[in-house]
N, CA, C and O atoms as CSV, one atom per row, in Angstrom:
chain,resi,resn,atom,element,x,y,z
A,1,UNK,N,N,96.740,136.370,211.697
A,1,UNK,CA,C,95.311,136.527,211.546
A,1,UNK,C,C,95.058,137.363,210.291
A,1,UNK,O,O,95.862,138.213,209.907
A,2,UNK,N,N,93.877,137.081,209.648
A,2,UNK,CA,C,93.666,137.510,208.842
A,2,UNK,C,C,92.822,138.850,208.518
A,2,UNK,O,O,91.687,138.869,208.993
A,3,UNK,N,N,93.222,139.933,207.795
A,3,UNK,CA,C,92.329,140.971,207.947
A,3,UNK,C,C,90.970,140.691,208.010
A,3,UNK,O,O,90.478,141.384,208.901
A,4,UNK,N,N,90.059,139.919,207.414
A,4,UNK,CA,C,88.741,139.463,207.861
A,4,UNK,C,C,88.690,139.010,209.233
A,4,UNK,O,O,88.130,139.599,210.157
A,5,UNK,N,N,89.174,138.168,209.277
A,5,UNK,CA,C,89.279,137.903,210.750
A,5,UNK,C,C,89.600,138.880,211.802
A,5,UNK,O,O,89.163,138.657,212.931
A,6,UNK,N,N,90.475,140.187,211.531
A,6,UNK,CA,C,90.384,140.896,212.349
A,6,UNK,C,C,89.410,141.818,212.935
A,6,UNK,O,O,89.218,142.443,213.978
A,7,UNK,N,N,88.823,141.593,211.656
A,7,UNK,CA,C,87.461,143.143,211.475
A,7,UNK,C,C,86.414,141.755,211.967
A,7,UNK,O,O,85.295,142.233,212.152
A,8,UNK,N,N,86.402,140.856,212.126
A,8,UNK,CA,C,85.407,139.971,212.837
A,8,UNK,C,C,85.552,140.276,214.307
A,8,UNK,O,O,84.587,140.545,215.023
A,9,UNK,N,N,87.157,140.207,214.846
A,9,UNK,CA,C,87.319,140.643,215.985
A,9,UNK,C,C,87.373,142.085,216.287
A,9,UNK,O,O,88.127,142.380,217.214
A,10,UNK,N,N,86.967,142.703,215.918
A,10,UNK,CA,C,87.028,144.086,215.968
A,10,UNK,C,C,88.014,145.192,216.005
A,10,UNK,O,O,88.097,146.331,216.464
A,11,UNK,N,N,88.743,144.331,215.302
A,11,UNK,CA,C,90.182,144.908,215.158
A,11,UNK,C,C,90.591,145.915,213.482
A,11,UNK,O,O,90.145,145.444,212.435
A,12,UNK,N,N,91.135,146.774,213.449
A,12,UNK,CA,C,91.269,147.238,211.825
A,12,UNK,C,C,92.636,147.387,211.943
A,12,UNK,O,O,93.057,148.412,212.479
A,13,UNK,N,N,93.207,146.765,211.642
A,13,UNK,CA,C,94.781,147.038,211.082
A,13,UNK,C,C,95.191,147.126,209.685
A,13,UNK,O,O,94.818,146.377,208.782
A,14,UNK,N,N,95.972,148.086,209.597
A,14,UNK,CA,C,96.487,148.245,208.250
A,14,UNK,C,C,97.871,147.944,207.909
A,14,UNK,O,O,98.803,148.093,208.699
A,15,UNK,N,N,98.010,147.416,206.431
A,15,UNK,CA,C,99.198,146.789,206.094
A,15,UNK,C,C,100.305,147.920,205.756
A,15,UNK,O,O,99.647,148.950,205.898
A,16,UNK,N,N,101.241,148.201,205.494
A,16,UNK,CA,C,101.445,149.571,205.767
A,16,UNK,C,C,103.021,148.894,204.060
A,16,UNK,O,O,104.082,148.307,204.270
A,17,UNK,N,N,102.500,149.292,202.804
A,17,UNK,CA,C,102.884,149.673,202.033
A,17,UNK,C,C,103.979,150.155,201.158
A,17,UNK,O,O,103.458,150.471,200.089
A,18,UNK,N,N,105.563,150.403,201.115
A,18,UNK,CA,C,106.424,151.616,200.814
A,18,UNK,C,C,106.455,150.989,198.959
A,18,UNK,O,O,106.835,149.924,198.475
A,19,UNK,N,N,105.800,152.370,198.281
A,19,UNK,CA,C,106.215,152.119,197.095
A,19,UNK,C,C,107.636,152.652,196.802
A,19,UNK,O,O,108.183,153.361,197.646
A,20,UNK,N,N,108.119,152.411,195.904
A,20,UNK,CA,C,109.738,152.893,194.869
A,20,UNK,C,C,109.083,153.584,193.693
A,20,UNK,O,O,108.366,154.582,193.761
A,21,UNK,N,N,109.252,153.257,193.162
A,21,UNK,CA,C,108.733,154.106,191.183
A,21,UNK,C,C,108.548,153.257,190.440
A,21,UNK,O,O,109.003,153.254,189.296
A,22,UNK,N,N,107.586,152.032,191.113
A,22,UNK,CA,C,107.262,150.911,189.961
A,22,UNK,C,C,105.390,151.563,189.726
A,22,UNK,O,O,104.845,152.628,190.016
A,23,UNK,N,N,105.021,150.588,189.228
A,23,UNK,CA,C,103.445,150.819,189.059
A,23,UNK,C,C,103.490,149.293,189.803
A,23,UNK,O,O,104.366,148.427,189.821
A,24,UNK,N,N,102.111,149.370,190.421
A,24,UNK,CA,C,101.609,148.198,191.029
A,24,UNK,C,C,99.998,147.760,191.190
A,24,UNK,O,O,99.295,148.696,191.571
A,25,UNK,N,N,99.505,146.870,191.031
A,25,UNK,CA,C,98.382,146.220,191.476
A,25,UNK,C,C,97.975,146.299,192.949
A,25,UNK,O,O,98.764,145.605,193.589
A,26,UNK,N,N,97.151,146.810,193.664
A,26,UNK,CA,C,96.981,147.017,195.153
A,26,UNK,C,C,95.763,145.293,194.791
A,26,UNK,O,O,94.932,145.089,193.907
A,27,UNK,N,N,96.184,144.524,195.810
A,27,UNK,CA,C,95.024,143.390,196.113
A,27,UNK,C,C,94.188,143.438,197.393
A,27,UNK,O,O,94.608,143.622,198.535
A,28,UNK,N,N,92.849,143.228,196.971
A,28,UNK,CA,C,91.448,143.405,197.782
A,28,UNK,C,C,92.346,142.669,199.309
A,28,UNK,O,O,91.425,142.931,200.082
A,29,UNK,N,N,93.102,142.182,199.964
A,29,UNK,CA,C,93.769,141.356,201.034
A,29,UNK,C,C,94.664,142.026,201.379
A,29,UNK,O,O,95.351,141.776,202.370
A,30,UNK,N,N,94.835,143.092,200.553
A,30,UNK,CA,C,96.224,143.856,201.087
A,30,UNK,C,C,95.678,145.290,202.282
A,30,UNK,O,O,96.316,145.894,203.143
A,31,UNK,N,N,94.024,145.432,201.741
A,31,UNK,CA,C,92.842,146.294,202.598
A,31,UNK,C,C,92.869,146.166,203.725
A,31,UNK,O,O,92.902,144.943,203.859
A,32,UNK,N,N,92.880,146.638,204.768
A,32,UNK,CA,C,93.157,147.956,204.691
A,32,UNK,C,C,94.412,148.535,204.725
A,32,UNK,O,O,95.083,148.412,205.749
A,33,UNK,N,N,94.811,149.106,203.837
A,33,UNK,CA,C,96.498,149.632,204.006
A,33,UNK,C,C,96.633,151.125,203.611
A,33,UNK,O,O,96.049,151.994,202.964
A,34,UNK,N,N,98.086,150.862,204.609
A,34,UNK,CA,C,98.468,152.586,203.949
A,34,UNK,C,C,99.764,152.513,203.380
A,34,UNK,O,O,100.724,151.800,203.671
A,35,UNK,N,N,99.595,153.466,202.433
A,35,UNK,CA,C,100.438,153.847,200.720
A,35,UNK,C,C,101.635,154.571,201.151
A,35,UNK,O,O,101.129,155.608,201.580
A,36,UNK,N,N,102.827,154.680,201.302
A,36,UNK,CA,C,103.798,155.832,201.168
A,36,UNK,C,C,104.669,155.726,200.216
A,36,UNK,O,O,104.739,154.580,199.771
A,37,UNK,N,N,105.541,156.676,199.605
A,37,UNK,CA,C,106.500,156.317,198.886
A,37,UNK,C,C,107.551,157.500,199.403
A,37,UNK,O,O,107.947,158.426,198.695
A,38,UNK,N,N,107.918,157.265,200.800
A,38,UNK,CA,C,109.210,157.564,201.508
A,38,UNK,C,C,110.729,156.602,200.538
A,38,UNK,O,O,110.922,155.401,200.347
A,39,UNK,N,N,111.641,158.028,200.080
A,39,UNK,CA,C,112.492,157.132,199.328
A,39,UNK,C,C,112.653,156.974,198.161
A,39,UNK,O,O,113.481,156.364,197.486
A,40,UNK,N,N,111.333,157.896,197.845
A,40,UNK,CA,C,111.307,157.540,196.157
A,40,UNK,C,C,111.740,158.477,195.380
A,40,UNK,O,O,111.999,159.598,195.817
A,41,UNK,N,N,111.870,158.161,194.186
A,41,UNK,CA,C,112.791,158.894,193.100
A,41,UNK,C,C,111.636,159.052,192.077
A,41,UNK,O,O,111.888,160.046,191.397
A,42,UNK,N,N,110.654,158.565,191.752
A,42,UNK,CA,C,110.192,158.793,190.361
A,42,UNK,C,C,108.829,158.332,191.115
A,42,UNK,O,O,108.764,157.798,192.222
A,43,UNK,N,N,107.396,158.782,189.958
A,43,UNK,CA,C,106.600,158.347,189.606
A,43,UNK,C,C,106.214,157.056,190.172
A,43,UNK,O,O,106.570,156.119,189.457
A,44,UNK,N,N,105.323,156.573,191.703
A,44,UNK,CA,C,105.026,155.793,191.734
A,44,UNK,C,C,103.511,155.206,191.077
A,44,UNK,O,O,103.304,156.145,190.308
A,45,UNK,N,N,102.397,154.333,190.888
A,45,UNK,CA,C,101.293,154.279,190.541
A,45,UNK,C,C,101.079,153.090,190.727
A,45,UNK,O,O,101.597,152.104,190.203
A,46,UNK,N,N,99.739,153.250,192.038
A,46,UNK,CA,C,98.829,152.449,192.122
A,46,UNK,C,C,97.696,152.151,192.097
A,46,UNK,O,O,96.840,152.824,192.673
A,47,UNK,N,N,97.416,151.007,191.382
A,47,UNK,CA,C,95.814,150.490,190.669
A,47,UNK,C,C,95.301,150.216,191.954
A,47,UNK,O,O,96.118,150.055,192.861
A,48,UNK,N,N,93.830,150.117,192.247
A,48,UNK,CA,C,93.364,150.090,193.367
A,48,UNK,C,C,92.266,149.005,192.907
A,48,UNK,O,O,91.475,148.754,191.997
A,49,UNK,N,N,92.694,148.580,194.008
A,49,UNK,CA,C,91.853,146.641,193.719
A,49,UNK,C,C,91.024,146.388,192.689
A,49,UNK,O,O,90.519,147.453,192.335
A,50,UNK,N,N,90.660,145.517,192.066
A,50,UNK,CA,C,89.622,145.237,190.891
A,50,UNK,C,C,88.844,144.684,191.143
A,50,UNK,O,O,88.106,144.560,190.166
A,51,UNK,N,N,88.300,143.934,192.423
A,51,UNK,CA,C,87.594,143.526,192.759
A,51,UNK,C,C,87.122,143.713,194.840
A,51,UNK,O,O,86.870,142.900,195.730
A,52,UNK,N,N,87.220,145.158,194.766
A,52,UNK,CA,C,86.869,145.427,196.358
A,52,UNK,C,C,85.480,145.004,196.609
A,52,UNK,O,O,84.659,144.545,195.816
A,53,UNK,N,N,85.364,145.286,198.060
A,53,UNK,CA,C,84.150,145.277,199.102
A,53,UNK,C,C,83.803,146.088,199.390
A,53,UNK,O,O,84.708,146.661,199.997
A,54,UNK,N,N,82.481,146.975,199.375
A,54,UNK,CA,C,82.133,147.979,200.289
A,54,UNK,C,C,82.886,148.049,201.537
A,54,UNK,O,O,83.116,147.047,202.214
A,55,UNK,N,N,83.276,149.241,201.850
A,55,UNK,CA,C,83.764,149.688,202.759
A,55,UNK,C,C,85.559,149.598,202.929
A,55,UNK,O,O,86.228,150.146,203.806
A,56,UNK,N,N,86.109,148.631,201.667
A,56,UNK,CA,C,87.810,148.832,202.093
A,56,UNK,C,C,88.406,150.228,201.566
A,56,UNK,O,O,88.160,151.067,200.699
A,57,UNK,N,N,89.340,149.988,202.600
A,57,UNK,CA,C,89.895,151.691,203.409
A,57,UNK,C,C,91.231,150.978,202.550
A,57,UNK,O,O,91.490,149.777,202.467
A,58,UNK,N,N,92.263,152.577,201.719
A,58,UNK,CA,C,93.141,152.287,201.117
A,58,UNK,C,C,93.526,153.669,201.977
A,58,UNK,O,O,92.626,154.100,202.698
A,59,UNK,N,N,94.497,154.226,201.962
A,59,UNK,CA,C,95.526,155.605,203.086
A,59,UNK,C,C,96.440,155.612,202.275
A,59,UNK,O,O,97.137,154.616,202.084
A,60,UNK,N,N,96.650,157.045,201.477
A,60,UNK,CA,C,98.089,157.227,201.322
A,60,UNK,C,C,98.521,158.542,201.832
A,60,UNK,O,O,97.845,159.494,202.221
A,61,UNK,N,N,99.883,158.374,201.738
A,61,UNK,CA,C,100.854,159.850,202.180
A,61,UNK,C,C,102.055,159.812,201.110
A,61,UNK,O,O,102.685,158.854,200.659
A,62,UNK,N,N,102.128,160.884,200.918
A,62,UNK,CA,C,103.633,161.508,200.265
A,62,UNK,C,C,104.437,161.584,201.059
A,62,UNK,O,O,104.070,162.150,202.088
A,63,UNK,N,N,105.755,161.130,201.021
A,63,UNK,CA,C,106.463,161.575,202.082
A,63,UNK,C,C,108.180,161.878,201.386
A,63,UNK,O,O,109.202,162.209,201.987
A,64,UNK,N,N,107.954,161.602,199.891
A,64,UNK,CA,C,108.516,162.394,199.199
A,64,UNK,C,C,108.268,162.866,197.913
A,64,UNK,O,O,107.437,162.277,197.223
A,65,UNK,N,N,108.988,164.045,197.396
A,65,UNK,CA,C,108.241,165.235,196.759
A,65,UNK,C,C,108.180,164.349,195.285
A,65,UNK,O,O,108.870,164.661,194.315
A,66,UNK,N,N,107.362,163.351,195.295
A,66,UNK,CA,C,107.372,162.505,194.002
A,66,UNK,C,C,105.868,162.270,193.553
A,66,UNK,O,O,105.051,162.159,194.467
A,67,UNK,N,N,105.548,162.207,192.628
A,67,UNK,CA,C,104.020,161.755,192.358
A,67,UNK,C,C,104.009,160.047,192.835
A,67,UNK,O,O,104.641,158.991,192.811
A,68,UNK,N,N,102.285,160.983,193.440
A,68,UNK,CA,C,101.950,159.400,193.934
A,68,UNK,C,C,100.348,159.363,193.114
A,68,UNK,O,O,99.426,160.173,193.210
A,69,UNK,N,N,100.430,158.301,192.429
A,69,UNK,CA,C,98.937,158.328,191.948
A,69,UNK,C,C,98.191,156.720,192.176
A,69,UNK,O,O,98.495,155.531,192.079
A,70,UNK,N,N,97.135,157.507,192.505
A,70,UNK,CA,C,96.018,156.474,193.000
A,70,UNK,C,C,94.910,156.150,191.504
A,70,UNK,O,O,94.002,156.927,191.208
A,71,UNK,N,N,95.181,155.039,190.808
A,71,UNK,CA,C,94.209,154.854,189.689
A,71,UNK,C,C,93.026,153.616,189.992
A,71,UNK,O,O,93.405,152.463,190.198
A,72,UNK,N,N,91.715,153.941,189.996
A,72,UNK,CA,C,90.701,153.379,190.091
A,72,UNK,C,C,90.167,152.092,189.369
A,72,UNK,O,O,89.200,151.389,189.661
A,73,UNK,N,N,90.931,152.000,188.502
A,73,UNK,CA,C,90.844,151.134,186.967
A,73,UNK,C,C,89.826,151.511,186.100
A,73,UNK,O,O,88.897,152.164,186.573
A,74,UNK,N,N,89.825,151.202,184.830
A,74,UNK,CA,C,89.118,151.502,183.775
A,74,UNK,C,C,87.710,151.828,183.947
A,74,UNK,O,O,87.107,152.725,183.358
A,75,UNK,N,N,87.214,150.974,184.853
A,75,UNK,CA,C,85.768,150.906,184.921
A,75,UNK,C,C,84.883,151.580,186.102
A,75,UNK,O,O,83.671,151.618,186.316
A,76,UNK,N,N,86.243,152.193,186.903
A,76,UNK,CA,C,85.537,153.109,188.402
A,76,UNK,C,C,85.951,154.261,188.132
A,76,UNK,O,O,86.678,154.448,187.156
A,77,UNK,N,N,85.518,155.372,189.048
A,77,UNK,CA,C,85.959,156.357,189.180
A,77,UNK,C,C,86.445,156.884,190.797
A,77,UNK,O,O,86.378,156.066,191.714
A,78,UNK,N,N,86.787,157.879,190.981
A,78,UNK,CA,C,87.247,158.538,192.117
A,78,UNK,C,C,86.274,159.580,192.447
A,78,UNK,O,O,86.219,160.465,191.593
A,79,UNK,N,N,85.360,159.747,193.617
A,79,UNK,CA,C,84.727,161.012,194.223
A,79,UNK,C,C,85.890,161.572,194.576
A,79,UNK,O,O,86.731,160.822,195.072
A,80,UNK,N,N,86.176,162.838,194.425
A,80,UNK,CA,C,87.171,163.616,194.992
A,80,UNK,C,C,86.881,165.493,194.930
A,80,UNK,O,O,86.153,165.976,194.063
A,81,UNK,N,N,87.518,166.274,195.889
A,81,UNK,CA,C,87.256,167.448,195.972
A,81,UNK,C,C,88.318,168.206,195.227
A,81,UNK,O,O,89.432,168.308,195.739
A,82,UNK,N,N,87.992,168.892,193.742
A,82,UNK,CA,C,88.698,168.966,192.876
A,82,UNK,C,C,89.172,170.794,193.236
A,82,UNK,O,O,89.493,171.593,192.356
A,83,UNK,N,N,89.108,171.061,194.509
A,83,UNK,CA,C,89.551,172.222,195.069
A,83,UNK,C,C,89.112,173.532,193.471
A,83,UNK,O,O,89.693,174.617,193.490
A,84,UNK,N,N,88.201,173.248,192.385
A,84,UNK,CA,C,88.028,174.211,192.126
A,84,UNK,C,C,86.408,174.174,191.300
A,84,UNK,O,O,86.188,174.694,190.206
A,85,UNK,N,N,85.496,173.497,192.062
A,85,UNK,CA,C,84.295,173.745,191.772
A,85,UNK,C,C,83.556,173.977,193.397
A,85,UNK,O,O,84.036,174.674,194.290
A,86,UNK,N,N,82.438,173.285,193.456
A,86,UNK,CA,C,81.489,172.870,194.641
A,86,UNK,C,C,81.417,171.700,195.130
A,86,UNK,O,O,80.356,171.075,195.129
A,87,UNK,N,N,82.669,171.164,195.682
A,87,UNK,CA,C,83.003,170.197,196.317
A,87,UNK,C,C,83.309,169.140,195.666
A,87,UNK,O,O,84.267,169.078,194.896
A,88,UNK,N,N,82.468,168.138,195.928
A,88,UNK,CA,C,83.074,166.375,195.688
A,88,UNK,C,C,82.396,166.315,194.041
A,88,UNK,O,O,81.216,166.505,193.748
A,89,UNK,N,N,83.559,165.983,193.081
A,89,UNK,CA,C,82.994,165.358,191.581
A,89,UNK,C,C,83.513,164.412,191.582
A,89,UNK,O,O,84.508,164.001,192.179
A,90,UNK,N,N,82.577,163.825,190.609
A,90,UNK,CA,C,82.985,162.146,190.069
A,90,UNK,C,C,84.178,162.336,188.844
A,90,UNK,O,O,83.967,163.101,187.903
A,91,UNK,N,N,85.154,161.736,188.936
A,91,UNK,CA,C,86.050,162.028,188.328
A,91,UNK,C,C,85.805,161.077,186.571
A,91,UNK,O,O,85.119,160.055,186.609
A,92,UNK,N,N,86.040,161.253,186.029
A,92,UNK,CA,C,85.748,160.130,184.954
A,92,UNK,C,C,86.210,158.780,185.157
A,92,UNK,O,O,87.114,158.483,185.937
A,93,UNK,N,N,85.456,157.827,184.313
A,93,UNK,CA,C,86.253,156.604,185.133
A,93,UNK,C,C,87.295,156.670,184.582
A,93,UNK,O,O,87.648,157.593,183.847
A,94,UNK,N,N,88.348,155.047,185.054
A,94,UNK,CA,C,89.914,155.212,184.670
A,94,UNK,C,C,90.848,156.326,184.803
A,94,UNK,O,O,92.014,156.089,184.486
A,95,UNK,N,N,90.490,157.735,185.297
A,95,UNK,CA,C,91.250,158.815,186.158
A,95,UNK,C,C,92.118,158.845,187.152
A,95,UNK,O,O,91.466,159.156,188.148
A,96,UNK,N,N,93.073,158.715,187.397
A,96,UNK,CA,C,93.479,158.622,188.590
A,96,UNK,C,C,93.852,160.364,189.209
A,96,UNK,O,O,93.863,161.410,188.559
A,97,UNK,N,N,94.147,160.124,190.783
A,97,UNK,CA,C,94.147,161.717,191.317
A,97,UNK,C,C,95.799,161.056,191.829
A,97,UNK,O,O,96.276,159.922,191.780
A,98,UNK,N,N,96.221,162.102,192.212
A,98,UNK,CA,C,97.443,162.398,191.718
A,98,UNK,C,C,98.263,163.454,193.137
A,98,UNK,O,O,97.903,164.620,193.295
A,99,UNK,N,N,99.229,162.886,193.939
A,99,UNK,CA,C,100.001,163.908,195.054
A,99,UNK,C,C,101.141,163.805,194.730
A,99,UNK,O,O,101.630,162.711,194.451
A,100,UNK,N,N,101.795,164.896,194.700
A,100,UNK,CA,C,103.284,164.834,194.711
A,100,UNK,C,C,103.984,166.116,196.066
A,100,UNK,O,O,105.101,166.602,195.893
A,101,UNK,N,N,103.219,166.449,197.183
A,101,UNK,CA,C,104.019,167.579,198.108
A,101,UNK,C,C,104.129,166.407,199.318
A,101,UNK,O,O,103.405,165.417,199.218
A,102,UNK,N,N,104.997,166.530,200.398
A,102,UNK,CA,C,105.503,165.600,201.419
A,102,UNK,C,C,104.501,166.298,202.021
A,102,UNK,O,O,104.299,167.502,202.175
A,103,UNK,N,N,103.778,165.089,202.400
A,103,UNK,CA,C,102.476,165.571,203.779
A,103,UNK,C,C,101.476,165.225,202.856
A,103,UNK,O,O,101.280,164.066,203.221
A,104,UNK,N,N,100.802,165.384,202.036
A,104,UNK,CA,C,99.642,164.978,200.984
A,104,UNK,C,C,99.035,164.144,201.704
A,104,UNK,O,O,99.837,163.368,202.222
A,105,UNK,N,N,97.785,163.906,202.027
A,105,UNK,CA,C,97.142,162.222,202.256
A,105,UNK,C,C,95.842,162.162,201.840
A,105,UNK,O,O,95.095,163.129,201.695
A,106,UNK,N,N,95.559,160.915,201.633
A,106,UNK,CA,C,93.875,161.214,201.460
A,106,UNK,C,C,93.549,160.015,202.008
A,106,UNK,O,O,94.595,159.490,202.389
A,107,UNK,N,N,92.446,159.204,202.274
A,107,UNK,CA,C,91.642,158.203,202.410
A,107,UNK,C,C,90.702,158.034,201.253
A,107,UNK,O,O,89.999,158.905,200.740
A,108,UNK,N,N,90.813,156.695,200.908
A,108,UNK,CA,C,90.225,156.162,200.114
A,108,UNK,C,C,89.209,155.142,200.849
A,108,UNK,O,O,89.594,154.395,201.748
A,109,UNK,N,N,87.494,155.192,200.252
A,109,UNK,CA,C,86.443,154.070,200.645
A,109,UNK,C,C,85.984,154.221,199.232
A,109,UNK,O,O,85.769,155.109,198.406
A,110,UNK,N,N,85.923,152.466,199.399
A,110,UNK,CA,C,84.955,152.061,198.477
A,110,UNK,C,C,83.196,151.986,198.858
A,110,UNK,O,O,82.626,151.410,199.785
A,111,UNK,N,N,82.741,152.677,197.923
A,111,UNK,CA,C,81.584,152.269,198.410
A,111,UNK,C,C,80.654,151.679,196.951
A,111,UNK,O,O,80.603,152.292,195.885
A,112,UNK,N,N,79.752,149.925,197.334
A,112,UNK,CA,C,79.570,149.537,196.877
A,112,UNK,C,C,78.284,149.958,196.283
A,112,UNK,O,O,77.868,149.596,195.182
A,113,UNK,N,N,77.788,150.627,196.974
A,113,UNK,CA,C,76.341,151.413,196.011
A,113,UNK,C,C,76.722,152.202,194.506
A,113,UNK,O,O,76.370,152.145,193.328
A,114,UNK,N,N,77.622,152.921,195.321
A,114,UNK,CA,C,78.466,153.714,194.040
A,114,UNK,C,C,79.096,153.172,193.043
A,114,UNK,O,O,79.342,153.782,192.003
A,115,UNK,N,N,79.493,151.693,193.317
A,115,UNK,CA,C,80.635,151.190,192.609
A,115,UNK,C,C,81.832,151.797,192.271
A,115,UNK,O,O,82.588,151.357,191.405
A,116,UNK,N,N,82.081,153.060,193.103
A,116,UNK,CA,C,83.437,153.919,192.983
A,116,UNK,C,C,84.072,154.559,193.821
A,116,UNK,O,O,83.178,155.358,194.102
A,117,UNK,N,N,85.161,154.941,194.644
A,117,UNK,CA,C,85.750,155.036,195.655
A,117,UNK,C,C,85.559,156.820,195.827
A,117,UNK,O,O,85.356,157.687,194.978
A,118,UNK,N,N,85.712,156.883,197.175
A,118,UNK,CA,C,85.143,158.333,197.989
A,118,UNK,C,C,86.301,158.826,198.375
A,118,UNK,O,O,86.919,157.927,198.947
A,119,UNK,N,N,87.142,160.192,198.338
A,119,UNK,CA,C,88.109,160.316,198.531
A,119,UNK,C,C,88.033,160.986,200.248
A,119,UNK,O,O,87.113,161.774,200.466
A,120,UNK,N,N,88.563,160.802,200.881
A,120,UNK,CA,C,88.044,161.403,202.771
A,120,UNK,C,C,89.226,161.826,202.606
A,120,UNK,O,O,90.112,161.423,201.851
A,121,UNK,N,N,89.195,163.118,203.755
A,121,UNK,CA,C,90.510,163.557,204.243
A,121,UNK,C,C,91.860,163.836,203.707
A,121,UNK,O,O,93.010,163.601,204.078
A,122,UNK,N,N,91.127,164.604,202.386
A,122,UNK,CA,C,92.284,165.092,201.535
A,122,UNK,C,C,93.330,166.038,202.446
A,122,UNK,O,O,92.710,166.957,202.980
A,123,UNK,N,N,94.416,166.040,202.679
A,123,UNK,CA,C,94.863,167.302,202.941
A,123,UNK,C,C,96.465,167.830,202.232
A,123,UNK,O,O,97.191,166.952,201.765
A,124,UNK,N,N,96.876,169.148,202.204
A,124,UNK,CA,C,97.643,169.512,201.730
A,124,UNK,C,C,98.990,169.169,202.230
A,124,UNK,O,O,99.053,169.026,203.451
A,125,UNK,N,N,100.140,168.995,201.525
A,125,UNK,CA,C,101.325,169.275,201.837
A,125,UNK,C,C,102.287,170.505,201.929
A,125,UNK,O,O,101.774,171.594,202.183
A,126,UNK,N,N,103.047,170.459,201.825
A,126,UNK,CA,C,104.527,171.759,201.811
A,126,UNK,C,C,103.937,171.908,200.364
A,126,UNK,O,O,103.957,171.018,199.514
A,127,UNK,N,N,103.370,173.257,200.199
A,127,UNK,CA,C,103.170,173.823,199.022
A,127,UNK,C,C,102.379,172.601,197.761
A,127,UNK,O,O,102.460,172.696,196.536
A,128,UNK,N,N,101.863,171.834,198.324
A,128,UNK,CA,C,100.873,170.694,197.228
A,128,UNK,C,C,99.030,171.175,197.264
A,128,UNK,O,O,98.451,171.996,197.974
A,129,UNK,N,N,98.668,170.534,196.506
A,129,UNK,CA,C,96.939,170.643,196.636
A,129,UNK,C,C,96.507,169.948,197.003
A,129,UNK,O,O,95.320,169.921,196.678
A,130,UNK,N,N,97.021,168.656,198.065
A,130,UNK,CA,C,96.491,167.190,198.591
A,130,UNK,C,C,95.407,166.431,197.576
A,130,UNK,O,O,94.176,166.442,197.542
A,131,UNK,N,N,96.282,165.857,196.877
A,131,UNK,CA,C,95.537,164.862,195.680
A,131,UNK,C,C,94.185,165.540,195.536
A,131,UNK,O,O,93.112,165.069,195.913
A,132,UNK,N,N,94.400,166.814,194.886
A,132,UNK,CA,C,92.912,167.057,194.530
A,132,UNK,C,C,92.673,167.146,193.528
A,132,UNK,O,O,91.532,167.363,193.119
A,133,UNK,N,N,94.178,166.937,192.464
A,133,UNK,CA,C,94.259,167.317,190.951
A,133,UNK,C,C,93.298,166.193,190.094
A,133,UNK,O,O,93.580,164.994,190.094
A,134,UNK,N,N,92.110,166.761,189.356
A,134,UNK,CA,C,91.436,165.864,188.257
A,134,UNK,C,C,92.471,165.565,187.338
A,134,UNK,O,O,93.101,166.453,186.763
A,135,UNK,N,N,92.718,164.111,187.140
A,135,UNK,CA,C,94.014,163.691,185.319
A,135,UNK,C,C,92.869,163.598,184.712
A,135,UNK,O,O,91.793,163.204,185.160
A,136,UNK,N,N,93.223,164.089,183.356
A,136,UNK,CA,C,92.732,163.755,182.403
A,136,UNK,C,C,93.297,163.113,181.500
A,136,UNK,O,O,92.673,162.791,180.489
């Protein structure tokens, strides 16, 4: 069954992800999923769909002490809580936010009013800042 089809049936399942240290394309069908890169050695990075829907849910976790970065593409940005102003900023577009402590997670929504993804449920790892770092 198909994730549409599931969320017709009222079902939300998520595809569940393991990056290595490539860079990758996340596809709008692969929604809702969750991100780990248990295993990894280097630098993973993933683009986050180029063509979403209001409301798809992307989940990642660190689950080793490696950068994991979530990039929006050129033309979106990331709401995220940059742990050193007054909460949620718009990150510039093409920014990506960035975990590297085991335990890190955040939730990712798109939301289509915004045309740019909302970061939920940042939280910290073993000594990390739970993807709260602005890249510039």
């Amino acid at each position: 069954m198909s994730t549409d089809q599931n969320r017709e049936q009222g079902f939300q399942t998520f595809k569940e992800i393991k990056l290595g240290t490539e860079s990758r394309q996340l596809l709008r069908e692969e929604c809702p999923c969750l991100l780990h890169n248990q295993g990894g050695s280097g630098t993973a990075t993933v683009l986050l769909p180029t063509d979403p829907k209001g409301g798809e849910v992307v989940k990642a976790l660190v689950l080793a002490a490696q950068d994991l970065r979530l990039d929006p593409g050129a033309s979106r940005a990331i709401y995220a809580d940059d742990a050193t102003s007054a909460g949620y900023v718009k990150q510039t577009d093409g920014k990506y936010i960035n975990g590297d402590a085991v335990g890190e997670q955040v939730t990712l929504i798109y939301s289509a009013l915004l045309d740019d993804w909302l970061a939920l449920g940042q939280s910290d790892g073993a000594g990390g800042s739970g993807f709260t770092e602005i890249e510039s």
